[in-house]
One Martini backbone bead per residue (centre of mass of N, CA, C, O) as a GRO file, in nm:
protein
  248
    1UNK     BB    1  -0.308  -1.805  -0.735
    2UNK     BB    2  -0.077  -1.982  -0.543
    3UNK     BB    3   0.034  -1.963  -0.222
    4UNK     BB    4   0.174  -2.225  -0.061
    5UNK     BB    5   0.010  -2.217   0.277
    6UNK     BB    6  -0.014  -2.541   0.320
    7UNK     BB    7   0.128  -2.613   0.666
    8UNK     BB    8   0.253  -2.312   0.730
    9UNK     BB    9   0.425  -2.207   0.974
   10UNK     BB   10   0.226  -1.911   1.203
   11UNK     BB   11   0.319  -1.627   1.326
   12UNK     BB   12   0.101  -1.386   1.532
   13UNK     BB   13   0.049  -1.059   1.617
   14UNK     BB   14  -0.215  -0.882   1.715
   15UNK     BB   15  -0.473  -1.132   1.670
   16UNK     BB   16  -0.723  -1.014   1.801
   17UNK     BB   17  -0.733  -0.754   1.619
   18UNK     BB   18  -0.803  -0.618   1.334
   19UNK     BB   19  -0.521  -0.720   1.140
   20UNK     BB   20  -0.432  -0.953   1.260
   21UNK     BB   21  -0.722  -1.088   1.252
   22UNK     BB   22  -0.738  -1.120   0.958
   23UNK     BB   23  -0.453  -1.263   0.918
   24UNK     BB   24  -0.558  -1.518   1.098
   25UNK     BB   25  -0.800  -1.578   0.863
   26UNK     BB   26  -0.631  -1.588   0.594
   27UNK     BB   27  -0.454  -1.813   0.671
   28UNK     BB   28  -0.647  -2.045   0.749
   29UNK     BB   29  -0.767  -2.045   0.467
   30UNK     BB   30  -0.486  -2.149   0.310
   31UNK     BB   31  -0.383  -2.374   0.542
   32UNK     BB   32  -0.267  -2.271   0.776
   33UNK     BB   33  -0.063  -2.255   1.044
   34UNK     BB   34  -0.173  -2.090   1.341
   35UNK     BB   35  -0.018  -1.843   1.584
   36UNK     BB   36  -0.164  -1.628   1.842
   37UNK     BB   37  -0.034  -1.328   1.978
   38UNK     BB   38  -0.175  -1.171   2.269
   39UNK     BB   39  -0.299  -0.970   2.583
   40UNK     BB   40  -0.572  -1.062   2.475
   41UNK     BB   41  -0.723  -1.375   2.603
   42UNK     BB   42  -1.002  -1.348   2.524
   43UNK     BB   43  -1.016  -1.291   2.206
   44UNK     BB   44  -0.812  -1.552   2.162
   45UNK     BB   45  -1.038  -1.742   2.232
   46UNK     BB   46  -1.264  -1.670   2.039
   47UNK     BB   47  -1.041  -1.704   1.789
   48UNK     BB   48  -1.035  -2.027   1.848
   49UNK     BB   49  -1.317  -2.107   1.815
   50UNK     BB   50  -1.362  -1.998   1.542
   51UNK     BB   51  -1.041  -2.160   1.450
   52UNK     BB   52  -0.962  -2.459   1.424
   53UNK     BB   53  -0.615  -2.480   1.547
   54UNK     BB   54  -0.550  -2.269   1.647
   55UNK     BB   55  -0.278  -2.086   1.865
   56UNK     BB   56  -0.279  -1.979   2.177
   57UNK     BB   57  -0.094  -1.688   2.283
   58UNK     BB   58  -0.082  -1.480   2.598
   59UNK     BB   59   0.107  -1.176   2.508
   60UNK     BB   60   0.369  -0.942   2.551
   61UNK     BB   61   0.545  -0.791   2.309
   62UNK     BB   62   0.750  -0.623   2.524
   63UNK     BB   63   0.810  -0.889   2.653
   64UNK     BB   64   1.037  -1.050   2.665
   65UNK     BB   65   0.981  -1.340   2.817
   66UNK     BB   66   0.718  -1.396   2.731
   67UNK     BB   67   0.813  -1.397   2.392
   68UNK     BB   68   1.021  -1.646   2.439
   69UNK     BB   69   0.735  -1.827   2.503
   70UNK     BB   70   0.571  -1.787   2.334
   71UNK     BB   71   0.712  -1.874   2.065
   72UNK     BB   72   0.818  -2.148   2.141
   73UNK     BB   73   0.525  -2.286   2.207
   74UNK     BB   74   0.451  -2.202   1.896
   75UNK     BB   75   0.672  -2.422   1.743
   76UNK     BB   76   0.606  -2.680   1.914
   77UNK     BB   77   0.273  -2.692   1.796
   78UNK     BB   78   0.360  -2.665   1.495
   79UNK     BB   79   0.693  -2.753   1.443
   80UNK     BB   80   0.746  -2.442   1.386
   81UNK     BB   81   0.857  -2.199   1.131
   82UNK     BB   82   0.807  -1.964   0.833
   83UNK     BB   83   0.616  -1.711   0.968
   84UNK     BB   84   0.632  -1.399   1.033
   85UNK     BB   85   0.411  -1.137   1.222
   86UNK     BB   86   0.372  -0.796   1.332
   87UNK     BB   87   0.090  -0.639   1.433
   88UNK     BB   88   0.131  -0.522   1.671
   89UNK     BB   89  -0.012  -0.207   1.819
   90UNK     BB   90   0.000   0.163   1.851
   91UNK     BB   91  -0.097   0.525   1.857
   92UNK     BB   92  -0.129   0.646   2.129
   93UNK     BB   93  -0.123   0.981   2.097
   94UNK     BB   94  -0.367   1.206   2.018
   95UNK     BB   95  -0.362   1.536   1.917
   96UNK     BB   96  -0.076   1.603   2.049
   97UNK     BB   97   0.147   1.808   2.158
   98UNK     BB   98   0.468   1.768   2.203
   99UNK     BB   99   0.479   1.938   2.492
  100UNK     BB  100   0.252   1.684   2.601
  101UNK     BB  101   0.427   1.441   2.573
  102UNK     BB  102   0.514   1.170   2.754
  103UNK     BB  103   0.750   0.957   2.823
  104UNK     BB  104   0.540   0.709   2.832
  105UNK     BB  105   0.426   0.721   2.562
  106UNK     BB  106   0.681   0.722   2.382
  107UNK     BB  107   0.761   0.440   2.482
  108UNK     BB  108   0.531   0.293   2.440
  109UNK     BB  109   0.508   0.322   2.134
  110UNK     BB  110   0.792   0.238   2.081
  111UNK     BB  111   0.734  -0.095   2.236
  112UNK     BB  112   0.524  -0.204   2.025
  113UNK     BB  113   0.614  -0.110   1.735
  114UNK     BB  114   0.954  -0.163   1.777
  115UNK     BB  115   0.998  -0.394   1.972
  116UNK     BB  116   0.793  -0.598   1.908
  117UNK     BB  117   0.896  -0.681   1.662
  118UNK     BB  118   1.181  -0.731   1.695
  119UNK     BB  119   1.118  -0.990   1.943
  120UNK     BB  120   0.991  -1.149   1.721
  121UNK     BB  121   1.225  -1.222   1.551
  122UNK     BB  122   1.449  -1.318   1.727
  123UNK     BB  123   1.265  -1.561   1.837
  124UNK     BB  124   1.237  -1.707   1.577
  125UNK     BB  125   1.523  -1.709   1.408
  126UNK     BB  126   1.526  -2.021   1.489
  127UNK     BB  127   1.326  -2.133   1.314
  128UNK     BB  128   1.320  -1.960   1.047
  129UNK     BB  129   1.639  -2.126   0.989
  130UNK     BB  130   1.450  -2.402   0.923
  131UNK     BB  131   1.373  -2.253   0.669
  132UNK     BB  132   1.358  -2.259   0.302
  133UNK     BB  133   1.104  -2.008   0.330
  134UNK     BB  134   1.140  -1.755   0.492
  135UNK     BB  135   0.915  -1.507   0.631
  136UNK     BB  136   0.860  -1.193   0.702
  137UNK     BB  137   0.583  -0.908   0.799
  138UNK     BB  138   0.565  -0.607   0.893
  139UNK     BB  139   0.403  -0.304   1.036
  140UNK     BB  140   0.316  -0.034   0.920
  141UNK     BB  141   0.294   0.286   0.718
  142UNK     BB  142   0.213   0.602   0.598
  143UNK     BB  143   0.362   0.740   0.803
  144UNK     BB  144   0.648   0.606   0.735
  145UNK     BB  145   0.629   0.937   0.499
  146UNK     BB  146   0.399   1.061   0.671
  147UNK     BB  147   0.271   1.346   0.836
  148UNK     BB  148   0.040   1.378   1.114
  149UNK     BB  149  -0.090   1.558   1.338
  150UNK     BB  150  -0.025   1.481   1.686
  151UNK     BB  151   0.161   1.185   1.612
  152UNK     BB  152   0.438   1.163   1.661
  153UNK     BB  153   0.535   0.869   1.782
  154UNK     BB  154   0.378   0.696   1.529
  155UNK     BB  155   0.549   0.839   1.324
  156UNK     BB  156   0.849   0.745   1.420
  157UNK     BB  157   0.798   0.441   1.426
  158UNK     BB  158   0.700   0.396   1.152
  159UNK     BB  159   0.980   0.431   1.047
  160UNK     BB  160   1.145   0.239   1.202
  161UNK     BB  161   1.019  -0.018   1.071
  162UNK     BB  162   1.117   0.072   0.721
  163UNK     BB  163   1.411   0.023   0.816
  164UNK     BB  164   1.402  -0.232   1.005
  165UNK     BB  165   1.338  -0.401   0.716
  166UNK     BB  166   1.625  -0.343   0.590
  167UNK     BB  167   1.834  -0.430   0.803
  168UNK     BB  168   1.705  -0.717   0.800
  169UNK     BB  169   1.741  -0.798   0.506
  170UNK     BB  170   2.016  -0.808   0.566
  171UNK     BB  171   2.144  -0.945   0.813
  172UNK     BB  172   1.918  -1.231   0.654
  173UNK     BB  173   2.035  -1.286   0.442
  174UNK     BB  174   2.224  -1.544   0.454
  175UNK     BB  175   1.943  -1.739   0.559
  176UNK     BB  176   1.711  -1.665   0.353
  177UNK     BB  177   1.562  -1.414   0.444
  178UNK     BB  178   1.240  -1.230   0.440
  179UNK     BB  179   1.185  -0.891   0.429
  180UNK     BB  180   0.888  -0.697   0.502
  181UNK     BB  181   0.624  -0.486   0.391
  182UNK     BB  182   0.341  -0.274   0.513
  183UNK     BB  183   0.176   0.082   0.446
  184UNK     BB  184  -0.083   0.162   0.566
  185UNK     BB  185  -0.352   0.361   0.571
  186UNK     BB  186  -0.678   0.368   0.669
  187UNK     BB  187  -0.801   0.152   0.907
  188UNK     BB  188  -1.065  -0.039   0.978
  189UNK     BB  189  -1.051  -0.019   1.297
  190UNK     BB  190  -1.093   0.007   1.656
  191UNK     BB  191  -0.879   0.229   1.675
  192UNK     BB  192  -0.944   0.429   1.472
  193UNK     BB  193  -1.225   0.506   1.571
  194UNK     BB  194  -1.128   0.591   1.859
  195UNK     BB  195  -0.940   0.813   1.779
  196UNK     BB  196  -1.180   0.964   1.574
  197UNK     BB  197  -1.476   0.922   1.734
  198UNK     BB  198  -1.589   0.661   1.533
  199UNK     BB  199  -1.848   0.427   1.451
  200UNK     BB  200  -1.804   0.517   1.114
  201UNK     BB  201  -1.678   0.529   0.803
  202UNK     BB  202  -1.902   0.625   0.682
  203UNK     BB  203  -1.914   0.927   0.484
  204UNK     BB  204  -1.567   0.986   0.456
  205UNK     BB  205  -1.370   1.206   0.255
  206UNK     BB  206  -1.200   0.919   0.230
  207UNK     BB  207  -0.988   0.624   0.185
  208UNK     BB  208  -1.116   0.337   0.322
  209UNK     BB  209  -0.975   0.033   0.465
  210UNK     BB  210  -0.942  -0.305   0.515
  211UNK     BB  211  -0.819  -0.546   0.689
  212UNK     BB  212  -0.880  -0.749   0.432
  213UNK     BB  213  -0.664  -0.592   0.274
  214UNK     BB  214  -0.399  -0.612   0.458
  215UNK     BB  215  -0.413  -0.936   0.440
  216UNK     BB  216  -0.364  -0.960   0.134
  217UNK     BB  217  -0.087  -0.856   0.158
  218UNK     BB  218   0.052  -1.025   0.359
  219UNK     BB  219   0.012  -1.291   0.203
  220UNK     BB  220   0.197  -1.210  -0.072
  221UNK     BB  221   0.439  -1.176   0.105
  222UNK     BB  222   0.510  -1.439   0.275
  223UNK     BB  223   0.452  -1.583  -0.047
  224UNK     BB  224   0.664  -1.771  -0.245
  225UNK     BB  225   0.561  -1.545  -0.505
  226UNK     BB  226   0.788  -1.359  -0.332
  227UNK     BB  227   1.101  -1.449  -0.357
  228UNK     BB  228   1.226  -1.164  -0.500
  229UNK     BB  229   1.123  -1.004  -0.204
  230UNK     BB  230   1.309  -0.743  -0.028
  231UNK     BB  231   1.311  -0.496   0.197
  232UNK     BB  232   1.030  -0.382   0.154
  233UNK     BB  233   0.759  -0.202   0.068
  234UNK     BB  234   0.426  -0.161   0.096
  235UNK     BB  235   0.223   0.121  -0.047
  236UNK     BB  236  -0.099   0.143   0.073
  237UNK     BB  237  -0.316   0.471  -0.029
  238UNK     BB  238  -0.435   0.539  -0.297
  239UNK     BB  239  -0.180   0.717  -0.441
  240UNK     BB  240  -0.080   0.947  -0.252
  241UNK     BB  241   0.223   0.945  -0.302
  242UNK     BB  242   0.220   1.030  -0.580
  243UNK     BB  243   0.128   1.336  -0.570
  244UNK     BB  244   0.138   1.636  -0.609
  245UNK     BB  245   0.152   1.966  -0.543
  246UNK     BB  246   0.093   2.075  -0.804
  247UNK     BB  247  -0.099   2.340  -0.925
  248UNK     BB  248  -0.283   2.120  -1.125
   0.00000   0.00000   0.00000
């Protein structure tokens, strides 16, 4: 299948690790000209001496002002826009009973999960309404439909990212632009390792994926292969939520 991304301008953010970083070396690999954004400028440029070419643009998610130039920078860089990508997360507290979260924890969390994408849309929607194909990719979780103990904070956003994913594909159908999601469960990143305790997850007992297996969906969805699919999630999870519960 060839996915028609050679030449098209993408902006990623949380592109310096995990899923992110996945995502902007498989867009490179089609093809695509890439401008990543992540908070964490070295790592932004160790990715850009990888991949020649790459647009490292150094920036926190959650700061309007600074995503308002992040985005501007890599659009005039690129020559414009046509898939915004929205990885940047963060898991929050883990394991922590509800009466025990902070609020400034619940609130980094939520500011990071759903205000983070949601000013990445913003900031583009003026360069992505002059692409023909313009298409968004949101980061959700199977979280947004199934909850983990511990995880309030997380489980909450992810939910509101699957909901921000609808909302905004009603609100941009007339600009022609497609909103997507994926939904992936446990990926192997540098976060999750850290969240649970572990150097790798050889040897335990549940299946988890590769950065580079959601990076392959994010992939599918951004590109015109997929210009009938909008509103929509993407739920990888190895068939999870299809599973009854009847015990049989």
């Amino acid at each position: 299948m060839h996915l028609d991304l050679t030449g098209v301008p993408v902006i990623i953010t949380g592109a310096a690790s995990g899923i992110g970083r996945a995502c902007a070396v498989a867009f490179v690999a089609e093809g695509a000209m890439v401008a990543a954004i992540d908070r964490d400028a070295a790592a932004l440029a160790g990715l850009a001496a990888e991949l020649p070419g790459l647009v490292a643009v150094p920036a926190d998610v959650t700061d309007e002002t600074a995503m308002a130039a992040a985005v501007a920078h890599a659009a005039g860089e690129l020559g414009g826009l046509a898939v915004a990508i929205a990885c940047a997360g963060t898991s929050g507290p883990f394991g922590t009973a509800v009466d025990e979260i902070s609020l400034a924890d619940w609130n980094r969390v939520l500011a990071v999960n759903v205000t983070g994408q949601f000013l990445l849309v913003k900031h583009a929607l003026p360069y992505l309404r002059r692409s023909s194909a313009a298409s968004i990719v949101l980061m959700g979780s199977d979280s947004g439909f199934v909850a983990a103990p511990g995880m309030l904070p997380y489980n909450a956003s992810k939910g509101a990212v699957v909901q921000l994913t609808r909302a905004l594909s009603v609100d941009l159908a007339a600009d022609g632009i497609r909103v997507t999601c994926v939904c992936p469960s446990i990926v192997d990143t540098p976060m999750a390792r850290a969240d649970l305790g572990l150097d790798s997850f050889a040897g335990v007992g549940y299946p988890v994926q590769s950065a580079e297996d959601v990076a392959r969906s994010v992939l599918f969805l951004a590109s015109p292969a997929t210009r009938t699919v909008n509103g929509t999630t993407l739920v990888s999870d190895f068939g999870y939520l299809a599973r009854s519960s009847f015990p049989a």
